[in-house]
N, C-alpha and C positions, 0 to 999 in steps of 0.2 A: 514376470508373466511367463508360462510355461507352455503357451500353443507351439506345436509342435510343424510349423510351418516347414516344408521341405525349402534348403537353401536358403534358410531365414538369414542366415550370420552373416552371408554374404551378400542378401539382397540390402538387409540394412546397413551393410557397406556403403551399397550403392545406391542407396533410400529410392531402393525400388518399390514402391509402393501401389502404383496407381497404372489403369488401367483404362485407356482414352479409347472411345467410342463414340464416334458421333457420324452426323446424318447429314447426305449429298446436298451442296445447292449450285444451284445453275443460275446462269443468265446473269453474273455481275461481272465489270471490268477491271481492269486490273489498278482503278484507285478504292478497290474497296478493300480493305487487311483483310477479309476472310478468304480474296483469292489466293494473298499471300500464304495464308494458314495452310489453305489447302496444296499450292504449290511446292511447301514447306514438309508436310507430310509425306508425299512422294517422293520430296528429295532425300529425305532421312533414313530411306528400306531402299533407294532404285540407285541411287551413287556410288562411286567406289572414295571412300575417305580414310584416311588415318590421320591421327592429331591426339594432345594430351589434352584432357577436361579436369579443371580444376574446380573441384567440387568444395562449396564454405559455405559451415554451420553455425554461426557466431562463431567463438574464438577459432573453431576448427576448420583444417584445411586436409583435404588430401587429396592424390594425382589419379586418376583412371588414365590407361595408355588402350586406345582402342583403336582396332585395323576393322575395318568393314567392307566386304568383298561382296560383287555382285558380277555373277558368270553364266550363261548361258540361262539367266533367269533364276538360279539358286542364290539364295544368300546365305554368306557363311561371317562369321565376326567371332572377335577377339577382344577380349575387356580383360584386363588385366591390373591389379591395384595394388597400388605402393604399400598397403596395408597388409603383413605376412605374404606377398605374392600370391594372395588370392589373384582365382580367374574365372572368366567367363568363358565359355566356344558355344559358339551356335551355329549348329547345320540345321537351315530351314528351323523344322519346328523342334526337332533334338538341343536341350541346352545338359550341356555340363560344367556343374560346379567343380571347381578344383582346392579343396583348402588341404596347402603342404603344410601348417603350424599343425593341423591332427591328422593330416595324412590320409584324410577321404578322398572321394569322390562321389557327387551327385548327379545320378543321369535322370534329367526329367523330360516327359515329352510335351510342349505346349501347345494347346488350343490358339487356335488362328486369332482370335479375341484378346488371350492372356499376353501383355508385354511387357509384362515385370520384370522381365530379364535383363532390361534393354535401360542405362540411362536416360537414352535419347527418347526411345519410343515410349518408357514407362512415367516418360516426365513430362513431355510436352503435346501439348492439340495436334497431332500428328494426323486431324484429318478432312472432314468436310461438313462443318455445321457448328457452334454454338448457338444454343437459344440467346435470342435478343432478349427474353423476357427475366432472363437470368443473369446477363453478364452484356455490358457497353464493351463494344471495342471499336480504337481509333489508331489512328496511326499516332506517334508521338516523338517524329524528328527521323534523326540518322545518328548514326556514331560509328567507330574503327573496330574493331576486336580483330586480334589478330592478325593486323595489318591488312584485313580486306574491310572496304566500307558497306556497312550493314542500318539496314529500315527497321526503326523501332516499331512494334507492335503491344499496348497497351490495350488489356483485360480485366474491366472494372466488374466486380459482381452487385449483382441489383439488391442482396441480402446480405444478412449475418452469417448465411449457414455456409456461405463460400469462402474460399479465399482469391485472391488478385494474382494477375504475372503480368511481368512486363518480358519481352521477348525479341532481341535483334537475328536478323535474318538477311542472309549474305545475298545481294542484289542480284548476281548473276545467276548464281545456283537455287538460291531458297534454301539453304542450310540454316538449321539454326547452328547460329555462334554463342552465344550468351542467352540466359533466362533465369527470372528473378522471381519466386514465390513472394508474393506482399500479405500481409496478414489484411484485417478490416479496416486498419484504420492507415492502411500504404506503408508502413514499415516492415522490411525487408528479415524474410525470414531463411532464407536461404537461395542460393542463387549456383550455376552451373556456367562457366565458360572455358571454351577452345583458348590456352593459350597459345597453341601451335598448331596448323589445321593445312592437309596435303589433298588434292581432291583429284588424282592423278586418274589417266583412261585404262588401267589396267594393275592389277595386286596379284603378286605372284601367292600360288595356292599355299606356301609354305608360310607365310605372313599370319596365317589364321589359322595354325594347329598351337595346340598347347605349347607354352614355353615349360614349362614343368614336368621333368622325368615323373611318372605315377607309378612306377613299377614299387610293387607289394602295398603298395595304398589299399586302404577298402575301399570299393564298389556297392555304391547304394542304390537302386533304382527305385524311380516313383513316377506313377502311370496314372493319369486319371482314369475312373471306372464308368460306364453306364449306368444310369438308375443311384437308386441308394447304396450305403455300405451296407448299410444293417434292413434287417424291417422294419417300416414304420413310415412317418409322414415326412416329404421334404419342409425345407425350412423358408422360411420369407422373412422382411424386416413387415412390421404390421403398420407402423408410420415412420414417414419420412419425409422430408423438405419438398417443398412442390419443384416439381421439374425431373428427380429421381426416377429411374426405373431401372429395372430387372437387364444387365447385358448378358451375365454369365454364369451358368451352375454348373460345377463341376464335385466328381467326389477324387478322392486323391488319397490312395494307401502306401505308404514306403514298405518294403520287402521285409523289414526286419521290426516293423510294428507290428504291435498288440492292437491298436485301433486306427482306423482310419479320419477321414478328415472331410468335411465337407466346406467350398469355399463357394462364396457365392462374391459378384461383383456388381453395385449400383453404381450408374453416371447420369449426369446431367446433360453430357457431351461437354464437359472438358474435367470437371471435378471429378474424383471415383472414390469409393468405400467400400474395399474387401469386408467381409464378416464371413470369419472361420467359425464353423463350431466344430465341439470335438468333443466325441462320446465318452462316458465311462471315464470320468477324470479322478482321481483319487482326492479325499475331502481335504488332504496336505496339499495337493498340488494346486487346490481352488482356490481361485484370487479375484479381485475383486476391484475394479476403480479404475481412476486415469492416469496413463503414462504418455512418455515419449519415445520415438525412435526416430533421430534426427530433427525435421520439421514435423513430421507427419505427429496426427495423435492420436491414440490408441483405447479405447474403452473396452473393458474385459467384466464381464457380469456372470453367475451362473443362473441357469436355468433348471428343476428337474434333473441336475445329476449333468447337465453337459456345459461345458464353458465355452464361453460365446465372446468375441471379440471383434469388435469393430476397427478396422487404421484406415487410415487416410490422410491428405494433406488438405484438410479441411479444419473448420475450429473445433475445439473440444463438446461444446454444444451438438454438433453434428452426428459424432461418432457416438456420443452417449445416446441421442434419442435412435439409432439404429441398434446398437448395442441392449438397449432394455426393449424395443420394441419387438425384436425376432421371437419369432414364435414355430411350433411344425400347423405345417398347412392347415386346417379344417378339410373336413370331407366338404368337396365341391367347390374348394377357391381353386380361382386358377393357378396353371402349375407355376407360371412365370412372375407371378404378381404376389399379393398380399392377401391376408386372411382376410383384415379390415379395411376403412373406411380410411385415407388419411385425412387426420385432420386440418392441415397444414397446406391442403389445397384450396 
């Protein structure tokens, strides 16, 4: 598959995929998992932590080492992967890719929405709300990770078109320690835990600059744009699973592209489903069907001359009916939503 996503190599390092938005509730006490969730999400952007995250893919394994610094209300982090010393830095919304195996670098700037960047933030409910209509959660015991003792949090989805987590959460802090992607029928599709986890009151600023000399590296930047790339109609999925909607539209050109990229982001409030399209693709580069990147699954279709790609850590069912249903706007649909009618509501 040839979408020319900015810092793709290295987010599916870090099966960065998804992108969690969801909506405030009030007035429950603290035996209900959703205060957890939401306790959980703050703790994840507002602590200072360093620790190693052991990330398994079935047979595969590998180590992310990440410092997370939080100072005068800035946040700045460091993800760094045993995989070629790929790395992450993030100042605020500034992320820099660093791949020393080709000797680039990617500077991108991300929208307040966009947390792909982020293991933590691009993989877990990092915030305040699942729909009950969509997903059962209960609490389901305690257990150790890491040598601090942590309350498990189970995520049943109500359909086929989601998938499950199960999620321990460190009693004092609300960090999450461990989380568990479950397919539909509770079998474990991949899962993230702290083997060693420091949650110290202060990180010196040197902790969270690049470990990697970049000098003579290339320098790529990629800026999302206002409006369209080109002229013409925005894009929407036309059907999609009940619960879905519209969080994020952005357009996105790298400096040293011929075309640019439009990515849009649907959630349910805890599920998400990027769908890149990408104009002017050459009728070689055009592909067609479903893959994988990591858990996550990916549907790639053309349209009219533009290839259109659904991922997400959803079933493959899902991404396909997003993937074939996108369509450019109609005169008179709204900008945030769909041309049609979904049927699926």
């Amino acid at each position: 598959m040839s979408v020319s996503v900015p810092c793709r190599q290295l987010r599916a390092t870090f099966f960065l995929t998804a992108v969690i938005a969801l909506v405030p509730v009030t007035g429950r006490g603290e035996g209900d998992p959703r205060v957890l969730l939401e306790r959980m999400g703050r703790a994840v952007e507002q602590l200072n932590y360093t620790g190693t995250l052991v990330h398994m893919n079935g047979a595969e394994t590998s180590l992310l080492h990440i410092v997370h610094r939080v100072e005068g209300g800035r946040v700045s982090e460091r993800i760094r992967s045993d995989d070629a010393g790929r790395e992450i830095v993030r100042n605020d919304d500034e992320v820099t890719c660093i791949f020393p195996d080709q000797q680039v670098v990617v500077v991108e700037r991300r929208s307040e929405l966009d947390r792909s960047h982020s293991p933590l933030l691009g993989r877990l409910p990092a915030g305040d709300g699942i729909r009950s209509a969509h997903y059962h959660i209960a609490f389901a015991g305690t257990g150790r990770i890491a040598g601090r003792e942590a309350r498990i949090i189970a995520i049943r989805p109500a359909d086929s078109f989601r998938y499950g987590y199960r999620i321990w959460v460190d009693q004092p802090t609300a960090m999450p320690l461990k989380a568990q992607l479950l397919d539909e029928a509770g079998g474990l599709l991949e899962q993230i835990l702290f083997s060693e986890i420091s949650l110290p009151a202060s990180i010196a600023e040197e902790a969270v600059r690049p470990s990697t000399p970049v000098k003579g590296y290339a320098v790529r930047h990629s800026e999302p744009m206002e409006g369209s790339l080109e002229t013409g109609a925005d894009w929407a999925a036309t059907e999609v699973p009940a619960g879905f909607s519209l969080a994020l539209r952005q357009s996105r050109m790298m400096a040293d592209a011929e075309r640019g990229l439009r990515h849009l982001v649907y959630s349910d409030g805890l599920a998400t489903v990027s769908l890149f399209i990408e104009p002017a693709v050459a009728a070689a580069e055009q592909v067609e069907g479903l893959s994988q990147i990591g858990a996550a699954n990916a549907y790639t279709t053309v349209h009219d001359g533009y290839m259109v790609t659904a991922v997400g850590d959803v079933p493959p069912r899902t991404v396909e009916l997003f993937a074939l249903s996108a369509r450019p706007l109609t005169r008179g649909a709204p900008a945030g939503g769909w041309a049609g009618q979904d049927p699926l509501r």
